[in-house]
N, C-alpha and C positions, 0 to 999 in steps of 0.2 A: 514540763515547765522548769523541774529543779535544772534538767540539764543542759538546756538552751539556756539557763543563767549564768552556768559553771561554764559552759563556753562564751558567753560572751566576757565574761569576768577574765579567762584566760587569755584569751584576745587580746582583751584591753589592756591584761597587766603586760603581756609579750609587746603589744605594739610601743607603750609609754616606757619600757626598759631597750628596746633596741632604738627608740628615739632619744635615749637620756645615753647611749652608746655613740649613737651618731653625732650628738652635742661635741662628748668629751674628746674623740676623735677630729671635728672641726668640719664635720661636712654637713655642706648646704642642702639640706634636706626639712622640711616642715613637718611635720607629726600629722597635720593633715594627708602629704603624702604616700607617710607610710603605713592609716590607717583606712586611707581606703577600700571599698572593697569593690567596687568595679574597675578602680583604675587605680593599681597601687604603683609605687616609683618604681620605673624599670620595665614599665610596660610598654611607654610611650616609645617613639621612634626617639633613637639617640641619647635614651638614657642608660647609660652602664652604670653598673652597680664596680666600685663606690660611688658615690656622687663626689660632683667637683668639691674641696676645699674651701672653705670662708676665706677669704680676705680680710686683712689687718683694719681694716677700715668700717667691716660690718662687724655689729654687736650683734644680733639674733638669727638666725637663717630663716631664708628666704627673702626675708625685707632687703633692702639697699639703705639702710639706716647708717650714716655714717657715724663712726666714732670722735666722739668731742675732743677739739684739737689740744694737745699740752699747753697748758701754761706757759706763758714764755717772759714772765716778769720774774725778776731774780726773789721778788718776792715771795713767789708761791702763788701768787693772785691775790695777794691782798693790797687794798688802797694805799695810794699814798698816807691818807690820812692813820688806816690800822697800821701802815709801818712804822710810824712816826710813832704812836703807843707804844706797841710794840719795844722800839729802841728804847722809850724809856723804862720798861719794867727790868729791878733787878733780879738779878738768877740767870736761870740758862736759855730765856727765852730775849734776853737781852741783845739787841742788835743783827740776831738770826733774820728778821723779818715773818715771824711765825712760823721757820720750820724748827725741826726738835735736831 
């Protein structure tokens, strides 16, 4: 029993480190993927090892989640109404429109 625990313990710490690898690296790969054990990544027809690359536009791999567009008001995305505070307070936050 101890050592069917020490292996899956092993398992699971190699699978969640070479998934936290595959993060920092930027490839589309899910931790589901790479912990299964009938079908892990690389098995399937057409999967080469690395996997393809994230795209600038996804935050998490696998999903197709796109990334929230920039801001595109000179103010940072604050209302007119908080830029108009904003202008009035003095110090260094004066007339920036809330940025620093």
């Amino acid at each position: 029993m101890m050592l069917a625990a020490g292996m899956l313990i092993m398992w699971t710490g190699y699978s969640v480190s070479l998934w936290g690898w595959c993060l920092l690296r930027g490839y589309d790969v899910t931790l589901g993927q790479l912990m299964s054990p009938a079908h892990p990544y690389g098995s399937g027809k057409g999967q080469k090892w690395p996997p393809p690359l994230m795209g600038p536009d996804v935050i998490f791999p696998g999903g197709r989640t796109p990334a929230a567009p920039a801001a595109s008001s000179p103010g940072g995305g604050a209302s007119p109404a908080q830029q108009q505070k904003l202008a009035q307070l003095p110090g260094k936050y004066a007339g920036t429109g809330g940025r620093r």
